[in-house]
N, C-alpha and C positions, 0 to 999 in steps of 0.2 A: 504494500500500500504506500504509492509515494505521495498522496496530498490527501488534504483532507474535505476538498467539495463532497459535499452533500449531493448523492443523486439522486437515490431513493428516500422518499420522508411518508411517513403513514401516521395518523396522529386519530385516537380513538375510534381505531375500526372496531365496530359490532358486527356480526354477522349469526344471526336466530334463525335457525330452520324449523318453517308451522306455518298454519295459516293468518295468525295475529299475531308478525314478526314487530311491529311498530307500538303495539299494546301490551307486549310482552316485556320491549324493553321501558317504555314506563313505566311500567308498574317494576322492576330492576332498579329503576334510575329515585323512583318516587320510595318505594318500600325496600329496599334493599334485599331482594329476592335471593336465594341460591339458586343454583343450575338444578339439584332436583327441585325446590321448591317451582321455578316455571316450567320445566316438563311436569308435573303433579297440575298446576292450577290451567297450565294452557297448551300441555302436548306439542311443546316448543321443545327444542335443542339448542342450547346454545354453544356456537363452535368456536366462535372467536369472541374472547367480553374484554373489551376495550383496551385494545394494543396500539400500542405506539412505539417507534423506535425511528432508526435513520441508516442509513449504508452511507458509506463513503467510495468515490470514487478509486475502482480497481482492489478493494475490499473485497474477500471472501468471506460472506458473512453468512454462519450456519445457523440456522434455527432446531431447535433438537428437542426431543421429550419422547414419552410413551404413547401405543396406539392410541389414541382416541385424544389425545394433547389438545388437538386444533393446529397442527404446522401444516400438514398437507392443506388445510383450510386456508389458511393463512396467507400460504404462497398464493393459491389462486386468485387472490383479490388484488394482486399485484398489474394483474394483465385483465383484471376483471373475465376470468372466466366462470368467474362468483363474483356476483355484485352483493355488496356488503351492506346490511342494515342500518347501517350511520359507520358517519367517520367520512376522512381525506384520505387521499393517496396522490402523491408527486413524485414525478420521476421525472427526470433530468429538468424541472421545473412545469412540466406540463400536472395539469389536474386532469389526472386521469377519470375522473368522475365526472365531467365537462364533454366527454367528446361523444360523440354519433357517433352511430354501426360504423358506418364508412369511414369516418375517422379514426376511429378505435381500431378497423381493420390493417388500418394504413401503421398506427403506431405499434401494433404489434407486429405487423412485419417488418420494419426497419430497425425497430428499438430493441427488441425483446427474441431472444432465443432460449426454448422449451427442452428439457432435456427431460424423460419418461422412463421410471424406471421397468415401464417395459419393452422398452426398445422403438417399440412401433414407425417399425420399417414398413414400405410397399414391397409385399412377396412379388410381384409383378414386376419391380422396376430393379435394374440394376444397382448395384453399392454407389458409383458416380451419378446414377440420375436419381437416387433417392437424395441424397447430399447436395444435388443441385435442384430441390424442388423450392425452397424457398427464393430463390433465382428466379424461378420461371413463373412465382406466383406474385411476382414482380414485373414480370416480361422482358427480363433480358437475353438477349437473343441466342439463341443455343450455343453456338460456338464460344460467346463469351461466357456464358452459366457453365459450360462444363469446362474450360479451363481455370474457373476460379474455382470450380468442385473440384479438380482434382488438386490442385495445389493444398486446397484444403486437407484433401488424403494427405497426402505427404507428409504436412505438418503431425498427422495422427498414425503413421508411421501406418499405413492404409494402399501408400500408393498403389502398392500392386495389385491390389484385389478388385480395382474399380469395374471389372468387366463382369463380376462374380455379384448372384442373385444371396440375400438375404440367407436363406437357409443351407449356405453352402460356408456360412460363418461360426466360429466358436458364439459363444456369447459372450464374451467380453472382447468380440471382435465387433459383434453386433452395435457394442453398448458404444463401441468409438464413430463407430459410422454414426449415432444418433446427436452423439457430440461435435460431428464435424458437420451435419447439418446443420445444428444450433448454429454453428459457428459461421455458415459458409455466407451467413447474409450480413455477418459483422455485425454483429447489436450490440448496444451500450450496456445490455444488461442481460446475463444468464440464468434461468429460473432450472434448479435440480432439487427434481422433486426421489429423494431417496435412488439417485440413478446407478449405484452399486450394491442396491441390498439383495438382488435375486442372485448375484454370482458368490463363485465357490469361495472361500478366504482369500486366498492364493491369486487368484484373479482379480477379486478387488483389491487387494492393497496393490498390484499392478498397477492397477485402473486407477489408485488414488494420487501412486507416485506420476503417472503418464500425467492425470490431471494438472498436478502441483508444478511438474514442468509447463506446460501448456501456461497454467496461471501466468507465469513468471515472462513468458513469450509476448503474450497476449493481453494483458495483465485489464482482464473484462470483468465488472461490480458482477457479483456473482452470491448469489441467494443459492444457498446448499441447505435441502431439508435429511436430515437422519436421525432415526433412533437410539443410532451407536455413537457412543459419549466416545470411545477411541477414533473415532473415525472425525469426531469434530475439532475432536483436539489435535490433532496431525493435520487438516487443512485449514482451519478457519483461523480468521485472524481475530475474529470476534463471534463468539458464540452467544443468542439466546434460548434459553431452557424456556421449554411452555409446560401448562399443567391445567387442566380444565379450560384451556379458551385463555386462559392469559401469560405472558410471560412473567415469569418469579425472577428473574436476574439475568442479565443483562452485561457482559465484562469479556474481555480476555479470557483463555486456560489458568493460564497463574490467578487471575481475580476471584474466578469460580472456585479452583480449588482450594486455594487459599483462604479464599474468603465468603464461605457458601452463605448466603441471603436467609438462608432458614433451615428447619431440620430436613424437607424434602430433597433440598440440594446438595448438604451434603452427605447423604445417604446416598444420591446419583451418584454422584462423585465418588467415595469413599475407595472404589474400588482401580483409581486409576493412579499409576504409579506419579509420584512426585519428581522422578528424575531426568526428564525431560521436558519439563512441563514449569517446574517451580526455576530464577534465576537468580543471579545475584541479589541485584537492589532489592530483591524479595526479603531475605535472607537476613543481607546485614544488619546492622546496628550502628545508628551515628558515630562518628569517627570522635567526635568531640568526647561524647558521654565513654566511650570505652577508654579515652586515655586518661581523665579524671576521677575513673573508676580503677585503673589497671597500669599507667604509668603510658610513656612514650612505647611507639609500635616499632619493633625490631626491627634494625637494618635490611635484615637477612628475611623479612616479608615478601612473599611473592604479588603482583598485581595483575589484578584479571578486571576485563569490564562490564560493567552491569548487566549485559547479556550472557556470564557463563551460565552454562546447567549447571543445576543441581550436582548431577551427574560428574562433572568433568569437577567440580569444586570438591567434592569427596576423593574421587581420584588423587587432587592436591595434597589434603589435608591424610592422606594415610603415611604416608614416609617422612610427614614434618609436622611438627609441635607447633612452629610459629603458624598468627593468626595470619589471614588471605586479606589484604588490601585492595578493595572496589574504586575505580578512578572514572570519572566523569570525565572527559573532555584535559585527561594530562593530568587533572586537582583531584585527590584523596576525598572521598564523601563518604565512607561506612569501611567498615572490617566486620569479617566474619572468624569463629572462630568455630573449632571441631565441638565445640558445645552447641552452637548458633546450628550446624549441621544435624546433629546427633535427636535435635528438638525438632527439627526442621519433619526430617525423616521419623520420629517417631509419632510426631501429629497426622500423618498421611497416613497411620496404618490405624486397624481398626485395635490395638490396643487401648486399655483406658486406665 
């Protein structure tokens, strides 16, 4: 993520599925309703209760929880393939709630690329004219839709296959072709809705590392939904946890784990290791308070910067006594010590 423009902004989306979705949330907004208490009084659901958050430009921003969360929800009000019962939605400054059939078809096809986590390819059309179909539903003229479709391959390590039908593919060869179609219309924004949870382990963490180069290529605001808390912390740069239609927190990997919002979250959490995930400036301790405590920091200090892991900072601290010196920008701001570690890693496990 190199800037921080704002692309996506969603500021109190509701989304109630029934037939008195407008009455339902009144009576939410007036009486302070639960989710069973309005399926009980008016055979309503409610999928999404008042979300708000923001993407930044070139952000891989994950949204994650358990079945029935509301993220699959959630995403879809992005592109309005659910229109939502109250609330905004802005994307790249447009009010996506403002536009007409025919406008709204316009912005999803130039702005917005869909990734499915079931592939959903045309068995009829070939791996190059599947990837060139957002192209031609543009009407660009074939010779140039399928040279930018194949380049597209390429980039998805694809190229060779372009003459070869759908079901002549592994599925995690499937799931790149679905991704280079997303891709091949260049949209500002990528919606993946869980597009690695039907393949094997082995496949997906493939698919995850292929993705994360891609990101870095490409580097496109990218909306990632998954169930798997491993899976959000290895891509996203920013993760929200949902839980009944709302999200509970909001942060970084290190924020979340470090710092879970409530008992739900860290219970999600509990199970995910701290060593790749937690880093320096996490860790330390003011540099001031440890030497007023403990005297001046020994010559013989090693210095690592606020981005070490966990991980690589224990490796330090096995063969040497002296504390680990954190540097900002050249200037000393925190030390860590094998106690500061030892705490560190003991609070990550479900010891108590």
């Amino acid at each position: 993520m190199e800037t921080n423009d704002c692309v996506i902004e969603i500021s109190n989306v509701w989304k109630i599925f029934g037939g008195r979705p407008d009455v339902a949330l009144q009576a939410i907004r007036d009486r302070g309703l639960t989710k069973a208490e309005v399926l009980s009084e008016f055979n309503a659901v409610v999928g999404v209760a008042d979300v708000s958050l923001s993407v930044n430009r070139g952000e891989i921003f994950c949204i994650m929880g358990l079945s029935g969360s509301g993220k699959s929800t959630l995403v879809r009000h992005f592109n309005r393939l659910l229109e939502p019962t109250a609330g905004k939605i802005e994307i790249e400054g447009t009010d996506v709630m403002a536009l007409g059939a025919k406008e709204l078809q316009a912005f999803r096809n130039r702005k917005i690329g869909m990734v499915f986590q079931n592939f959903a390819l045309m068995p009829h059309r070939s791996v190059l004219d599947n990837v060139a179909m957002p192209l031609e539903i543009r009407q660009i003229s074939k010779n140039e839709r399928l040279r930018q479709a194949a380049a597209i391959l390429d980039i998805v390590e694809l190229g060779a296959w372009g003459s070869k039908f759908a079901h002549e593919l592994s599925g995690g060869m499937q799931q790149r072709v679905g991704l280079a179609r997303a891709l091949a219309a260049n949209p500002d924004v990528l919606l993946m809705d869980e597009p690695f949870s039907a393949l094997d382990p082995l496949i997906r963490r493939q698919l995850q590392d292929e993705f994360i180069r891609l990101s870095k290529i490409l580097k496109k605001t990218t909306i990632f939904i998954t169930h798997d808390l491993d899976e959000a912390v290895r891509i996203g740069d920013r993760i929200a946890i949902m839980r009944d239609g709302k999200v509970v927190q909001t942060g970084t990997a290190e924020d979340i784990v470090m710092n879970p919002a409530d008992d739900y979250v860290a219970d999600f959490v509990a199970g995910i290791s701290r060593l790749k995930v937690v880093h320096a400036h996490a860790v330390m301790q003011p540099i001031d308070a440890y030497i007023a405590k403990s005297g001046p920091v020994s010559a013989n200090a090693r210095h690592v910067g606020g981005h070490e892991t966990l991980s690589n900072l224990i490796n330090l601290a096995i063969d040497d006594d002296n504390p680990i010196l954190v540097q900002d920008g050249g200037r000393d701001v925190g030390i860590i010590t094998r106690a500061d570690l030892l705490r560190t890693v003991i609070e990550g496990t479900e010891v108590s």
